[in-house]
C-alpha positions as CSV (number, residue, x, y, z in Angstrom):
1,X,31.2,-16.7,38.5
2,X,28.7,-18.6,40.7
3,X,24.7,-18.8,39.7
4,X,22.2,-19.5,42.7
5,X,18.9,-20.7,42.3
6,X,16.1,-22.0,45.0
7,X,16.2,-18.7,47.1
8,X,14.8,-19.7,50.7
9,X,14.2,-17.6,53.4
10,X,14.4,-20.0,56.7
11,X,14.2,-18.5,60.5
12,X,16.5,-20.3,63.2
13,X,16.9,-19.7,67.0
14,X,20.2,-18.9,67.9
15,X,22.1,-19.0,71.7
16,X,20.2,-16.3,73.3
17,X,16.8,-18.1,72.2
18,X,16.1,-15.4,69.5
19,X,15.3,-15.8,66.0
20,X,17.5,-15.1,63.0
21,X,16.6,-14.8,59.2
22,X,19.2,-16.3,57.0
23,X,18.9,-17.3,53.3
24,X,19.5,-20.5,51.8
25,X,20.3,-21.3,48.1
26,X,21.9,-23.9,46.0
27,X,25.3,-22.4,44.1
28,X,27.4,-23.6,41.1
29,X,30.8,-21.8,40.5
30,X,31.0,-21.4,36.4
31,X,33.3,-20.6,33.8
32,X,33.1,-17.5,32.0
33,X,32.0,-19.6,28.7
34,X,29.9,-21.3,30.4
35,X,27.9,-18.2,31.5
36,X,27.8,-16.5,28.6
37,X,26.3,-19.7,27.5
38,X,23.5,-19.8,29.9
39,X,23.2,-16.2,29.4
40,X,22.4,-16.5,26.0
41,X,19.2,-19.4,26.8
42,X,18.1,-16.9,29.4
43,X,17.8,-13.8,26.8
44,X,16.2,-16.1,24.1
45,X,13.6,-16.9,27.0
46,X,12.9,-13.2,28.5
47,X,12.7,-11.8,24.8
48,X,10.4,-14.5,24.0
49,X,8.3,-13.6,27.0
50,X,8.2,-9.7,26.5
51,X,7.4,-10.4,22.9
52,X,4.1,-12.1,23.8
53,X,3.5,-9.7,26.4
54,X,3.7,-6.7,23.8
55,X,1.2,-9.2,21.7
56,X,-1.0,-9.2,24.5
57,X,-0.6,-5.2,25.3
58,X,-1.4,-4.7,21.1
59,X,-4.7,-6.9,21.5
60,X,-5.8,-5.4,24.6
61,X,-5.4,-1.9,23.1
62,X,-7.2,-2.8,20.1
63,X,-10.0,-4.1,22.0
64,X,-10.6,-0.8,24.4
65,X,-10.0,1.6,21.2
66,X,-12.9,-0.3,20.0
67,X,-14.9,0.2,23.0
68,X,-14.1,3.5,23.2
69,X,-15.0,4.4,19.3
70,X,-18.4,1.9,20.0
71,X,-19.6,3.6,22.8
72,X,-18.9,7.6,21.0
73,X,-21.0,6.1,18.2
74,X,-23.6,5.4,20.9
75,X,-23.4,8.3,22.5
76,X,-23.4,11.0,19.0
77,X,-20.0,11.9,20.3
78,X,-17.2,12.9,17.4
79,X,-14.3,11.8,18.6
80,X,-12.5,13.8,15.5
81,X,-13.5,16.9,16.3
């Protein structure tokens, strides 16, 4: 398995004086093992950042549900009924 990190995007002139886009990255070849390893760091790290996102998403709704039940009380509106 190989991992690439440091994605470039780099322009060159080639023979006929145009341009060409390549790509340009750093690569490791890895074990299986070792993958799974890094695979497993990489998980703890994106669950980690969805959790506080779905904090932040709880918090935000809170905050417009409030709004919204503040300004109906404002406003004589029943939002029951």
């Amino acid at each position: 398995m190989y991992l690439r990190r440091n994605f470039q995007r780099i322009t060159r002139t080639n023979e006929n004086s145009g341009t060409v886009v390549l790509w340009q990255y750093e690569e490791a070849k890895v074990t299986q093992e070792e993958y799974a390893q890094y695979d497993t760091v990489v998980m703890e790290i994106v669950q980690a950042e969805l959790d506080s996102m779905a904090s932040e998403q709880a918090e935000h709704n809170a905050a417009m549900l409030a709004n919204i039940e503040y300004i109906a009380m404002m406003a004589d509106i029943d939002l029951e009924g």
